[in-house]
C-alpha positions as CSV (number, residue, x, y, z in Angstrom):
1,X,0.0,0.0,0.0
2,X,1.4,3.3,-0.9
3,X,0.8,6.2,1.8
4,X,0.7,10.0,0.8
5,X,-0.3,13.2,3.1
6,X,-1.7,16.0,1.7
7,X,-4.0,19.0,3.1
8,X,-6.2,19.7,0.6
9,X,-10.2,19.4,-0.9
10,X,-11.0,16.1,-2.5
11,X,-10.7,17.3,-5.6
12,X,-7.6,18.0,-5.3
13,X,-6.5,15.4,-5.1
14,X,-7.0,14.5,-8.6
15,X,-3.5,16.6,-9.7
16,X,-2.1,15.2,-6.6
17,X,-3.0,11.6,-8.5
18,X,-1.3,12.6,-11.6
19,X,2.1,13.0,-10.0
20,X,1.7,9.6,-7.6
21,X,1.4,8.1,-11.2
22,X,3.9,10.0,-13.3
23,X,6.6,11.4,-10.5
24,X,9.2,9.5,-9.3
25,X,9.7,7.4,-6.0
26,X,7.8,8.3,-3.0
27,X,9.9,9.4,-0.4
28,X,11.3,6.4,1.8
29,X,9.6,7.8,5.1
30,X,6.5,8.1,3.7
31,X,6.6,5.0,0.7
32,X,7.3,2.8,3.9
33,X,4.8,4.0,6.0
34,X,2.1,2.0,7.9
35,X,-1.3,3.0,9.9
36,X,-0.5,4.4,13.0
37,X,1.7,7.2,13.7
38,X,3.2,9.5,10.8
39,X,7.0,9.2,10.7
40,X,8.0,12.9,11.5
41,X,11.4,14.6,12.4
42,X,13.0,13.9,15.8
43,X,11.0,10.9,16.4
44,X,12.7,9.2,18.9
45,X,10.3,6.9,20.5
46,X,7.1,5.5,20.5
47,X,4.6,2.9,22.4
48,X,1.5,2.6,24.5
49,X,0.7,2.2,28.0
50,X,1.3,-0.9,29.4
51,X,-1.0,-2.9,31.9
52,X,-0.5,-1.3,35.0
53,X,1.8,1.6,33.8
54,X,1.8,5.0,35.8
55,X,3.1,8.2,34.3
56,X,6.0,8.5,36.8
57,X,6.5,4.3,35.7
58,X,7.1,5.7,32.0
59,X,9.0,9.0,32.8
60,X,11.5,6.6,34.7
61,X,11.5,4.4,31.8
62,X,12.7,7.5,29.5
63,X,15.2,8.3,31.6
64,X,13.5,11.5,33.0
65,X,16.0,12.5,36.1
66,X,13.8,11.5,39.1
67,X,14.0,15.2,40.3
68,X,12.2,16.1,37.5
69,X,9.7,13.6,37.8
70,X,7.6,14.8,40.7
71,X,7.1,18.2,39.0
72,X,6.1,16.9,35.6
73,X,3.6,14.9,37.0
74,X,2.5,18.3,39.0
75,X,2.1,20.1,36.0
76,X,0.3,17.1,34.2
77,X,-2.3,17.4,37.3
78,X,-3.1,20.8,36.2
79,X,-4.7,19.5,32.7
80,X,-5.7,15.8,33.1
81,X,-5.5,13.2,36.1
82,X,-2.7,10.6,35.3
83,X,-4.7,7.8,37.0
84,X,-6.7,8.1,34.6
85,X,-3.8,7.1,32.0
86,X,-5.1,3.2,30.6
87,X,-3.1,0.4,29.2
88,X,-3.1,1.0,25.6
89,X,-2.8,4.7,25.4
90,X,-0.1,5.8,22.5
91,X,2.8,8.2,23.1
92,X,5.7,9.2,21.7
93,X,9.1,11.0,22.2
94,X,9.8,13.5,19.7
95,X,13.2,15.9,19.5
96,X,12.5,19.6,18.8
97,X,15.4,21.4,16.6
98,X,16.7,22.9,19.8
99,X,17.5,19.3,21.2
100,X,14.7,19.0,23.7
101,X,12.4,16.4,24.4
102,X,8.5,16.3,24.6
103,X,6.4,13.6,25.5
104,X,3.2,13.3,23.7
105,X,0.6,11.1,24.9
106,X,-2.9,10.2,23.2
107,X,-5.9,11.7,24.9
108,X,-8.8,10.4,22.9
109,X,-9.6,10.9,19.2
110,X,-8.6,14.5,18.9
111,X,-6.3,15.6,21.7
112,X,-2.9,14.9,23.5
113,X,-1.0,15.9,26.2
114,X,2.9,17.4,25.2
115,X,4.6,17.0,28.4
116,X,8.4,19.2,28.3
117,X,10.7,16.6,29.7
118,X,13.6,19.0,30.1
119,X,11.2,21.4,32.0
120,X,8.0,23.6,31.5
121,X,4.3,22.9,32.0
122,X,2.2,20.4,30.2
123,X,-0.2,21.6,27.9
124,X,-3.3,20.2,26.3
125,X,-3.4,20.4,22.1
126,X,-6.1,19.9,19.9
127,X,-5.1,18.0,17.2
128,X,-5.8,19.4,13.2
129,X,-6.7,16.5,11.1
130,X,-4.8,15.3,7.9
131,X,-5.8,14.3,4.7
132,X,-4.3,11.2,3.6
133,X,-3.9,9.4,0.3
134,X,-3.9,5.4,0.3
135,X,-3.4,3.6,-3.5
136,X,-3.3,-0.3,-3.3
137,X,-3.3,-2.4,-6.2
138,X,-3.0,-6.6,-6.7
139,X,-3.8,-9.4,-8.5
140,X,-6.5,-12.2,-7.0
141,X,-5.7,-15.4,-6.5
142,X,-8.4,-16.5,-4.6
143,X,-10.8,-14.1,-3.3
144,X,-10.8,-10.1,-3.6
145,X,-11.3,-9.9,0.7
146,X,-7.6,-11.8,1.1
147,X,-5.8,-10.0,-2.1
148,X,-7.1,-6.5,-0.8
149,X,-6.2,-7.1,2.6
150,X,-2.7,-8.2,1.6
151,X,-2.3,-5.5,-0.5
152,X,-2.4,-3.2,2.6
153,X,-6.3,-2.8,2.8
154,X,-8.6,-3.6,5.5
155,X,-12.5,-4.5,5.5
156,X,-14.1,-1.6,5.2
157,X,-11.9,-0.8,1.6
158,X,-13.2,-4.5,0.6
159,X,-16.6,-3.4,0.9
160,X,-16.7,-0.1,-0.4
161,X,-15.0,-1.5,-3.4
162,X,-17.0,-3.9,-3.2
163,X,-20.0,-1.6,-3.7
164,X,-18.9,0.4,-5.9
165,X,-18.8,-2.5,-8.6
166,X,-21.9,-3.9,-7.7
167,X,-24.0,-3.5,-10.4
168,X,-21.9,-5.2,-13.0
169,X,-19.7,-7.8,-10.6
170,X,-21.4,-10.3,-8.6
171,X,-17.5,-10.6,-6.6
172,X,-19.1,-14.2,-5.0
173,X,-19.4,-16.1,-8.1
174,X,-17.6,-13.9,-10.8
175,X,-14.7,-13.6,-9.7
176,X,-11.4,-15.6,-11.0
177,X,-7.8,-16.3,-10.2
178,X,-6.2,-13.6,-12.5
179,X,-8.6,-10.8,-12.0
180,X,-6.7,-7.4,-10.8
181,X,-7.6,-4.4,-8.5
182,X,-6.8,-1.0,-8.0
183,X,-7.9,1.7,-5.9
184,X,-6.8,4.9,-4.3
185,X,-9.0,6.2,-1.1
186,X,-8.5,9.1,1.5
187,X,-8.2,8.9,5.2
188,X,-7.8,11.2,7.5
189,X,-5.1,11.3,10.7
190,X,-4.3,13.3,13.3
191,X,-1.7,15.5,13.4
192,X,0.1,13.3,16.8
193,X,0.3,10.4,14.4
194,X,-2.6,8.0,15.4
195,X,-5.8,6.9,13.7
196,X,-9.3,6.9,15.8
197,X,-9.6,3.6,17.0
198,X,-13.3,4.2,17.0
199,X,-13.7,3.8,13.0
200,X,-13.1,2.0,10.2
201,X,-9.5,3.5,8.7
202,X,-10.5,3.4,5.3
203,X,-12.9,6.5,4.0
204,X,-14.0,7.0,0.5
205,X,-12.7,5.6,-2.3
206,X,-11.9,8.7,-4.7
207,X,-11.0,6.0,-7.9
208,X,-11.2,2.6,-8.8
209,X,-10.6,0.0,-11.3
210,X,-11.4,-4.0,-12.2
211,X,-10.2,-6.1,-14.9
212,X,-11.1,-9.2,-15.7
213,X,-10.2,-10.7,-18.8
214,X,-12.4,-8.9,-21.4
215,X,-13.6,-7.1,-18.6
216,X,-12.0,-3.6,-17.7
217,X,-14.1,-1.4,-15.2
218,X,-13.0,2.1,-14.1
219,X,-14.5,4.7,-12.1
220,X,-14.3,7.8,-10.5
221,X,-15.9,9.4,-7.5
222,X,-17.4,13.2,-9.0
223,X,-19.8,15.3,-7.9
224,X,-20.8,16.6,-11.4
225,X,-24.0,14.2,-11.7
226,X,-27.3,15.4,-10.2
227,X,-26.3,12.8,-7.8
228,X,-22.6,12.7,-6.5
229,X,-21.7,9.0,-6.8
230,X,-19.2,6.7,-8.9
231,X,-19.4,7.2,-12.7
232,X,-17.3,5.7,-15.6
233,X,-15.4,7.1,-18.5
234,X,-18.6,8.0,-20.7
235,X,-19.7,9.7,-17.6
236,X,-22.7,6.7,-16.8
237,X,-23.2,6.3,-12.9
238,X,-22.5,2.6,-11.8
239,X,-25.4,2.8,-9.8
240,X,-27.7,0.6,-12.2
241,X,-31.9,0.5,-11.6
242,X,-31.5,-3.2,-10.0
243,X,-29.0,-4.2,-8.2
244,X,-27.1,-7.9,-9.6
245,X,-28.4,-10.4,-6.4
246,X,-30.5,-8.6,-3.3
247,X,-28.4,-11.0,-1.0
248,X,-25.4,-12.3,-0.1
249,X,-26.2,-16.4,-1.0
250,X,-24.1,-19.4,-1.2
251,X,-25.1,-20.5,-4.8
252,X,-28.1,-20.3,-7.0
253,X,-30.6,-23.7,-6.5
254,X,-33.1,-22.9,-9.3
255,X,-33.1,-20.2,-12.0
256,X,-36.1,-19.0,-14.2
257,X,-37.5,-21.4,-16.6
258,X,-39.5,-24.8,-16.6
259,X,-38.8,-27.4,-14.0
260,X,-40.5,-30.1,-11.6
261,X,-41.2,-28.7,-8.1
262,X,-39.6,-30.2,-5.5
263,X,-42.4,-30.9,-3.7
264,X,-45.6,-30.5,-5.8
265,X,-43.9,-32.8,-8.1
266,X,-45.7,-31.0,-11.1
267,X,-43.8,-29.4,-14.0
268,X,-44.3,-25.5,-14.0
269,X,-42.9,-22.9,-14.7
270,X,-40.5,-21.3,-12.1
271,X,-41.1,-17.5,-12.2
272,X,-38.1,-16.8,-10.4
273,X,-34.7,-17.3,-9.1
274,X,-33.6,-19.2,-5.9
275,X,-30.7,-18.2,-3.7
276,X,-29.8,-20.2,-1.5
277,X,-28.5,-18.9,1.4
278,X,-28.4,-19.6,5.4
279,X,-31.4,-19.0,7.4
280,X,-31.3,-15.2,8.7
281,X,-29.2,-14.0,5.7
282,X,-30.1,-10.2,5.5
283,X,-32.1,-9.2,2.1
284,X,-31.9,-6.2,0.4
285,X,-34.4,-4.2,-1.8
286,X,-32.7,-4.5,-5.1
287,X,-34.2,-1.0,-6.4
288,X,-35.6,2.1,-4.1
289,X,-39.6,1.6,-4.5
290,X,-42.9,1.1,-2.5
291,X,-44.3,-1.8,-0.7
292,X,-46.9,-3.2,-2.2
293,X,-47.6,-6.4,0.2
294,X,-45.3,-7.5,2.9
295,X,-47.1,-10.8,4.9
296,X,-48.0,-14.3,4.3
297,X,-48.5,-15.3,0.4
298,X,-49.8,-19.2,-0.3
299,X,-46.8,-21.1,-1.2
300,X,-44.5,-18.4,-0.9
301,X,-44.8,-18.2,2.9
302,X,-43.4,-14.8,4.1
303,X,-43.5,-12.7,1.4
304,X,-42.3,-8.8,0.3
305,X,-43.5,-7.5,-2.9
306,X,-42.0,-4.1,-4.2
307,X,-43.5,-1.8,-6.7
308,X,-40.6,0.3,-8.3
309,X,-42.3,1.9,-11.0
310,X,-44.8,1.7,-13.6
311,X,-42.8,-1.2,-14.9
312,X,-41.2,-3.5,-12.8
313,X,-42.0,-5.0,-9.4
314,X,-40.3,-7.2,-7.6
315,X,-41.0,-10.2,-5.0
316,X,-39.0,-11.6,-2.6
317,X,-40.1,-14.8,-0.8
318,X,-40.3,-17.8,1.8
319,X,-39.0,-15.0,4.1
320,X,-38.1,-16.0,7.7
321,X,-39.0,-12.4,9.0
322,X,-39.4,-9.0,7.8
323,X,-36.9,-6.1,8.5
324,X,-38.7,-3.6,11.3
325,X,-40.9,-0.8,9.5
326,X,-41.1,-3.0,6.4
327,X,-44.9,-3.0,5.5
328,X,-47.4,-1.8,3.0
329,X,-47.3,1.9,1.9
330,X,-43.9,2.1,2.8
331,X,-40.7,3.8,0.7
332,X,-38.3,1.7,0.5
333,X,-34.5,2.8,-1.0
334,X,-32.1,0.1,-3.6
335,X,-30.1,-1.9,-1.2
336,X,-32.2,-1.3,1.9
337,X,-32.8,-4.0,4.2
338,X,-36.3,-5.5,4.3
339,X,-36.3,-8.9,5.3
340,X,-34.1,-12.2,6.1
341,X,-34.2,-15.9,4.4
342,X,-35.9,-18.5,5.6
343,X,-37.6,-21.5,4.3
344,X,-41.8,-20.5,4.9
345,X,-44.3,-21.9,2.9
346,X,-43.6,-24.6,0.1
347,X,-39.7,-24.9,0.9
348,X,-37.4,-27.6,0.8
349,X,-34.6,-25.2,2.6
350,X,-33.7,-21.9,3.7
351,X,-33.5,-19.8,0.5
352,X,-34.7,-16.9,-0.9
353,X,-37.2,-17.2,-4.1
354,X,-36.6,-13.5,-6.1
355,X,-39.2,-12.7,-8.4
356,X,-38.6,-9.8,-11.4
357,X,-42.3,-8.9,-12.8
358,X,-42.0,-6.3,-15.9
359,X,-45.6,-5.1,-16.7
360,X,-48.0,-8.0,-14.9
361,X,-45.6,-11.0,-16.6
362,X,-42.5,-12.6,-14.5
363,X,-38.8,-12.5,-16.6
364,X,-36.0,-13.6,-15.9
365,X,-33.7,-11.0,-13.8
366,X,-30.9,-12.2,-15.4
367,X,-32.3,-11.1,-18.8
368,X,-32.9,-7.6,-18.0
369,X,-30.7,-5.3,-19.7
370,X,-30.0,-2.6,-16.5
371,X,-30.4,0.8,-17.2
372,X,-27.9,3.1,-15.6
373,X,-29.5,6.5,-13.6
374,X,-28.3,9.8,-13.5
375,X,-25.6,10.2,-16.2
376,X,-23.4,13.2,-16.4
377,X,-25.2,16.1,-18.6
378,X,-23.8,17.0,-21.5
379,X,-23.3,20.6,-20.0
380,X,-20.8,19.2,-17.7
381,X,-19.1,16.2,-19.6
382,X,-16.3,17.8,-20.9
383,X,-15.0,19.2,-17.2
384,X,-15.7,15.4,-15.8
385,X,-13.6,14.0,-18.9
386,X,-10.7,16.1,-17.8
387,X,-11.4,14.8,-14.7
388,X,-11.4,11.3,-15.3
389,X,-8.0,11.9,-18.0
390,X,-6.4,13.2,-15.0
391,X,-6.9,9.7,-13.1
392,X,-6.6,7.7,-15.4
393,X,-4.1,8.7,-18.0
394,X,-3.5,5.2,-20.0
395,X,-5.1,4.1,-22.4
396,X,-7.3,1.1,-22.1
397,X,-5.1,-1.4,-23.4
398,X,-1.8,-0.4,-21.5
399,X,-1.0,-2.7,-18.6
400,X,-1.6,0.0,-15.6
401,X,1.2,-2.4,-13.1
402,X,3.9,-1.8,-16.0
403,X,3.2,2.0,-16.7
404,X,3.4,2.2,-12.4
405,X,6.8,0.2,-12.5
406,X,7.6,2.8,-15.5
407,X,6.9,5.6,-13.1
408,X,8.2,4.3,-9.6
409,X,11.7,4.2,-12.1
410,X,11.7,8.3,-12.2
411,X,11.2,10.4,-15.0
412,X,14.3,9.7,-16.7
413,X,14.4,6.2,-17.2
């Protein structure tokens, strides 16, 4: 994972981009970087609280002359209690460039205490947040969630890149040994060095890209559209009308089409598609749209039915329970959760029976060709272009790992 600070709006990051592409190599201090604390001048040390650990226990352990010791921990009364100092609690020890010391020790999310070791009262900072840039990049071998994390991700970049190709990648059965990622997302950290325990690390991801072989999906994060979002080069959101699956399942037990029911032991026509999935699995709405019916259907068992325009509705059954608020009347948003799988009414197993009605007739969801919503306007398409150039400056058929290798070589090679 490659790890840049910068201090400015998130677009501008977008020339920043450029230069991570086309500059030379990062500086050591930062290309080596990790989460945590920044490297910065004069770091000289740097740990957490252990079990047990006073404030006069770690002074003593930086070799703070004991006759200092009892008036540091005077002053330190004066802004915070020590005893209230817990195990796990970062510091650090940082030189100035006059050669003196200063403790700094983590006081919640936004705040430390800079204790002068070589004399001088403790004071209590507010910390100014950074803007960082994160870029990670790989090849999948086995799953996306293991070749992200290795590249120097964590879950919550997984599932917002997950989401972002949702529409056209179902990433639990299309996915293949070969496929390649890319992403770059911001963060922010505090100016002492360490993240907020209290959230996820990874914030938005500002660009993105999947390949697969005849397959090569880019996007952008841009605020152009009527609706900020992630669009791709012709300026199309990849937000599409439905969304691929409205669950997480294990594998698919029935499509659409003719078969013999499992139980009726008829042949019929099966009007829609069967996920099978554990009992409990969360569903989602697969398009924003109104309740129509949300109870107890024949064969279906538990049942949600979805009107989402004039055109299509959507059912969703042999439901073990129904999200709380879902029922009739109510507005409902794509990718909302409304109910969980189960196996009511005529069911062999836990699964989830979707149904895709277009104008009164049942289709196959897997036939619908998905119309994309809220496309760049014309008006603005040239300015997102530039945009979009400006991340992603190959052209399609150039290997993005070799142009990066090209780069990370400097300008001159």
């Amino acid at each position: 994972m490659t790890f840049l600070r910068h201090g400015m709006s998130t677009w501008g990051f977008l020339l920043l981009f450029v230069v991570l592409l086309q500059a030379g190599p990062l500086p050591k201090e930062i290309a080596e970087a990790g989460y945590g604390w920044i490297p910065r001048a004069g770091m000289l040390q740097e740990g957490q609280f252990a079990d047990g650990q006073t404030l006069e226990n770690l002074l003593l352990q930086l070799e703070v002359p004991q006759d200092r010791i009892a008036g540091l921990c005077d002053s330190f009364r004066d802004v915070g209690n020590p005893r209230l100092l817990q195990a796990g609690q970062k510091w650090n020890l940082l030189q100035d460039e006059r050669g003196e010391r200063w403790l700094n020790i983590q006081n919640g999310l936004d705040r430390r205490y800079r204790m002068p070791l070589e004399g001088g009262h403790v004071l209590l900072d507010s910390l100014d947040r950074q803007r960082v840039l994160c870029m990670a990049e790989g090849t999948i071998q086995d799953n996306l969630w293991d070749a992200l994390i290795n590249a120097g991700g964590d879950p919550a970049a997984v599932m917002n890149f997950v989401e972002i190709f949702q529409w056209d990648v179902d990433f639990l059965t299309d996915i293949r040994s070969g496929d390649r990622f890319w992403l770059v997302w911001e963060e922010e950290l505090y100016e002492g060095g360490w993240l907020p325990e209290s959230r996820s690390r990874s914030g938005r991801i500002l660009a993105a890209r999947f390949q697969q072989k005849g397959t090569d999906l880019r996007a952008i994060y841009s605020e152009l559209g009527d609706t900020p979002g992630y669009f791709n080069q012709n300026g199309q959101s990849l937000q599409k009308q439905f969304l691929r699956s409205p669950l997480n399942y294990r594998r698919i037990s029935s499509g659409f089409g003719t078969r013999r029911h499992p139980i009726a032991r008829k042949v019929r026509l099966h009007k829609g598609v069967d996920y099978a999935a554990a009992s409990g699995t969360p569903v989602v709405s697969s398009a924003s749209g109104t309740v129509e019916y949300a109870g107890w259907q024949k064969g279906y068992g538990n049942v949600v039915r979805i009107k989402h325009n004039n055109r299509f509705t959507t059912l969703y059954g042999h439901l073990k329970g129904f999200a709380k608020g879902i029922r009739k009347g109510v507005r409902v948003e794509q990718n909302q959760l409304i109910a969980y799988v189960g196996a009511t009414g005529l069911a062999t197993g836990p699964h989830l029976h979707y149904e895709m009605i277009e104008h009164g007739r049942s289709i196959d969801p897997f036939s619908l060709k998905n119309a994309t919503i809220d496309p760049i306007d014309a008006s603005r398409m040239a300015h997102f272009q530039d945009d979009f150039r400006r991340c992603f400056p190959l052209s399609r058929d150039q290997d993005w790992r070799t142009a990066r290798q090209q780069a990370d070589a400097g300008p001159d090679s």
